[in-house]
Structure formats: structure tokens, C-alpha cells
C-alpha angles and dihedrals in degrees: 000000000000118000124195124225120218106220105226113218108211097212114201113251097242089062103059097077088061098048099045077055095053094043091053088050089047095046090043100054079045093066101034081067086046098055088043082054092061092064090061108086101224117217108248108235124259109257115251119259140156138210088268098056088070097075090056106045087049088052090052095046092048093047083045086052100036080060091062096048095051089056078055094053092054100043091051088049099037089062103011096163084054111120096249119189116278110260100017134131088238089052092052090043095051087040084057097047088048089062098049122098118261105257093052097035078065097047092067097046098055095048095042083046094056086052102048083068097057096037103146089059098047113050104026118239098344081076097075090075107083118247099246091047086050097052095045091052102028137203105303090052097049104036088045094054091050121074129244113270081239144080099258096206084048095049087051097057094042084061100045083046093056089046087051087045098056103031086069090057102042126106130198116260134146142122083316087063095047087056098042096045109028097053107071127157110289103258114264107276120189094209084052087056104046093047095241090119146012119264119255116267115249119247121271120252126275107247106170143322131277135204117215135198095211102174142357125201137184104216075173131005108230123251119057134227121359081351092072093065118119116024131270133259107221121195119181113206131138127125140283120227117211134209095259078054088254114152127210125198120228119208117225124273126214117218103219089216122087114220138231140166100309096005106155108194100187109183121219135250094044086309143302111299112231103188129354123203134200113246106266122264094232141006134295107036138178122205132175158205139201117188118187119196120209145167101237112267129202101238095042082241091168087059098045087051091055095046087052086044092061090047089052092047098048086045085059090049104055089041096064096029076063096051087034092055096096099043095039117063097239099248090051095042100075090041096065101038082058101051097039085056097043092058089048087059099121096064084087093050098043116035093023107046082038088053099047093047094055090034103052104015092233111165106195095080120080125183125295128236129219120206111172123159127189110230118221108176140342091265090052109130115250119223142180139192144169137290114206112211110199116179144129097014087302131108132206140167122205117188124202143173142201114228137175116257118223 
């Protein structure tokens, strides 16, 4: 180990008078800049965050909303002949209960209902705000006049370091790179050369993804007992998330094949699409898919959540690209809330259909299933797989593929 010496400097007496006087005007002109230095207002540092913050502080803003609209759910189901303004989620959601039919109309007041009287430990805190205080304003008064659960500088540089991040890695791609890589020379063919027969076409550009519902089937139709009698209607709807984060609604499907027990529905032309995409601009890429399985419902009340659920989502988004303004340059800002939220899609189909099955006991919605794949390149292999769906005593596989569209 090295040790430093200090060097000691022996001063003459005589000198140390002089010096203690030069150290008090030094310290004191010191401290006079010091004190000037107090009437300047210092900018407080951006708090430190990484790429890998930004999951988390999204997380935490989308559970923050989805308790607000659950408090929007109850409300609206708790009172669904109330005069609700035009154009609100409230109004779509009570619009929805009065469809339904009566038992199960009832099924959501009275939970809601049961809620309502236990609001501050149900919805967070948005349930500070009394019921009736809550129905009368709604959701976008309430959730806009409450601030995000995050730091918003922090959230703000969690979000440029992921766009740094990835803009490293990324690679151009596009309709441009379909037309240069997946048309290559037709393979030598010896009837070709000898002009007994015309050469293969090539194969046609790639243009974009899809993703297929390729087969359903019912391993055990829901219900039990005497309640499994009759067989069950099955739709297939959900949304589909982009690259850009944008995400697409889409509408409910009914199968045209009742189910029973063993039941295998198999569409035609390699299966339904369910959602077709445009190749990425650049590499890599994510795309996804949410598919939400449910028996059909008079109401279309499935339809009518995921609606509510984009309002909710573009009301988030306004809301941090307000408190992100001064940390995001403005034309990149949009860009990386939507796409923050879009990767964070499956929130809807997981906590809140899970919440309103054990809330409410409503037996049309089954599970939802979640199929997202990360893009590399143009010549990337495309796979598929199932989802298996198990509620209410009932069991079903859906099995799906991405593809390539031409």
C-alpha cells in the first residue's frame, strides 16, 4: 500500500499575523460570492431514470387510471337509468347495463352497489371522492384534476433513454426492404431450361403481418350439471397494438358453430384474421395481439369495455404528454407515450376482465389471451401457437398463427 506524505511547512512567527489577516479576507470574499449566490434560484436535477424505469412507471399510471374506471364501472351500474352526460364513459357503460338482460342487469347493481359502500378501499384514491360526488363529475373530471403516481421529470427521461436506447439498435426496413430480400431469382429448373415448361412465379412481396385464428375448440363446454345443458355461443374479439403503440379495436366475431364438449370449429383459407399489420419501418419491431374470448352477450357489453378502455387510455395519454412537455422535444413526445402505453395493452384484458368476472359473477367473459412477437429483420420465421381459455367450469383452446400478408 502507498501512503502519501503531507509535506509541513514550519511558518516564522512574525508571519502568522499576516496570514490569519489574509485567510479572514479570503474567506470573507468567499462567502460574500456565496451569499450572491443565494439570490440565484438553482434548477433542481432531473431525477435520475433508465430505459427500464419506464415499464414500471406506466404500470403504475394504468393501475392508478383502471381504478378510476372502475369507479366508473360501478357508478354506471350502480344507477344505469341515471341521465348521464352525453358522450361519457359512464353514458356507454349505462347504455351497456340497460341492454343486458335482467338477471344479469341485476347482477352488476347489486355488486356495484356493495362496492359503492366501501368505496375508499376499492378504487384507490379515487376513492376518496364520495360516490355521489364521483357520479355527478365522472371520470375525466376526476382522473384529469389528480396528478400522475410518478415523477413526472423522471418519467420523461425514462422514456427519451429508452428512444436513445433503441434508436442505436434499430435498422431500416419497410415496404423498400420487402421488395430488395423476398424476391430472389426463381431456383434452376431443368424443365425451365429445356422450354418444356414455364418458369415458377416468384413469390409475391411481403407487405405486412397477420395475425390468424386458425382453430377453436371446446375440450368442455362451460357451465356443469343441469347448467350444461344447451351449447355455448362462442365471439372472439379483442385489439391488436402496433409498432408506433397504437391500439386498434377489434369488434367481436361470432363463431357460427355451437359447442359442445369436443366441438372443433377450423376456419377456412388458413383461418380468420384477426388483425393485419404494415411491415415496420424500422427493426426491431413488436407487434400484438389480444384476443378476448366470450360467450355472446346481448349488449355487446365486451365491445362497449374495450371502447371505454380507449377512452381511458387516450385520457392517460394526454395527461403525461402535459407533465412530459418540458423533458421530451414535442414531435418525439407523442411517439413514446404511445408506444409506452401500447406495450402495456394487455392491462385491459388481464386485471379488469379478471375483476369484473370475480366482482360481478358474470359469466360471459372468459380469459384473455396475449400473443406478441419482436420483429428482427424481413426474413424473421413466423410462429403461432394456443391460448387455452378455462373458466366457468368450461375449457377452450384457440389456436392462432402469425403469418406474413402478401
Amino acid at each position: 500500500m502507498t501512503i502519501s506524505r503531507m509535506s509541513i511547512l514550519h511558518t516564522p512567527q512574525r508571519r502568522v499575523g499576516w496570514l490569519g489577516r489574509a485567510a479572514a479576507v479570503t474567506c470573507a470574499a468567499v462567502m460574500t460570492v456565496g451569499l450572491g449566490a443565494t439570490h440565484a434560484v438553482a434548477k433542481p436535477a432531473t431525477p435520475s431514470a433508465s430505459a427500464a424505469d419506464v415499464t414500471e412507471m406506466v404500470d403504475a399510471i394504468l393501475a392508478d387510471a383502471s381504478d378510476a374506471m372502475r369507479y366508473s364501472i360501478a357508478v354506471a351500474a350502480a344507477e344505469p337509468d341515471r341521465s348521464w352526460p352525453a358522450g361519457s364513459i359512464e353514458a356507454q357503460l349505462a347504455g351497456a347495463f340497460q341492454e343486458m338482460p335482467a338477471q344479469r342487469r341485476q347482477s352488476y347493481t347489486d355488486g356495484a352497489r356493495s362496492m359503492l359502500a366501501k368505496a375508499d378501499a376499492q378504487f384507490g384514491r379515487y376513492g376518496k371522492v364520495a360516490p355521489a360526488d364521483y357520479a355527478a363529475r365522472g371520470f375525466a373530471d376526476v382522473y384529469t384534476d389528480t396528478p400522475l403516481p410518478v415523477n413526472p421529470a423522471r418519467l420523461g427521461s425514462a422514456l427519451k433513454a429508452r428512444h436513445d436506447a433503441e434508436v442505436a439498435l434499430k435498422t431500416p426496413g419497410g415496404a423498400q426492404d420487402a421488395r430488395c430480400q423476398d424476391c430472389p431469382d426463381p431456383p434452376d429448373d431443368p424443365c425451365r431450361d429445356l422450354g418444356i415448361c414455364e418458369p415458377p412465379p416468384a413469390p409475391k412481396p411481403k407487405t405486412g403481418l397477420k395475425f390468424m385464428i386458425n382453430k377453436v375448440v371446446c375440450v368442455d363446454e362451460t357451465g356443469s350439471g343441469v347448467g350444461e345443458w344447451g351449447s355455448d355461443e362462442i365471439a372472439l374479439g379483442g385489439l391488436i397494438v402496433n409498432p408506433a403503440g397504437d391500439t386498434i379495436q377489434v369488434g367481436a366475431y361470432e363463431i357460427p358453430q355451437a359447442f359442445d364438449d369436443g366441438t372443433i370449429w377450423t376456419f377456412y383459407n388458413n383461418g380468420y384474421t384477426f388483425g393485419t399489420f404494415d411491415l415496420p419501418t424500422t427493426y426491431p419491431a413488436e407487434y400484438k395481439a389480444t384476443v378476448l374470448l366470450t360467450e355472446v352477450d346481448a349488449g355487446g357489453f365486451a365491445s362497449v369495455l374495450t371502447q371505454v378502455w380507449q377512452k381511458v387510455r387516450d385520457t392517460v395519454q394526454k395527461e403525461i404528454a402535459k407533465v412530459v412537455g418540458q423533458v421530451l422535444d414535442p414531435i418525439l413526445r407523442s411517439k413514446l407515450i404511445s408506444q409506452a402505453l401500447g406495450q402495456l395493452a394487455g392491462y385491459f384484458t388481464g386485471e379488469l376482465i379478471t375483476w369484473i368476472v370475480n366482482s360481478f359473477h358474470d359469466d360471459v367473459f372468459m380469459q384473455a389471451g396475449t400473443s406478441q412477437i419482436k420483429l428482427n429483420s424481413i426474413d424473421d420465421a413466423l410462429t403461432g401457437g394456443v391460448f387455452r381459455f378455462s373458466d366457468h367450469d368450461g375449457v377452450y383452446d384457440v389456436h392462432y398463427s402469425w403469418t406474413w400478408r402478401r
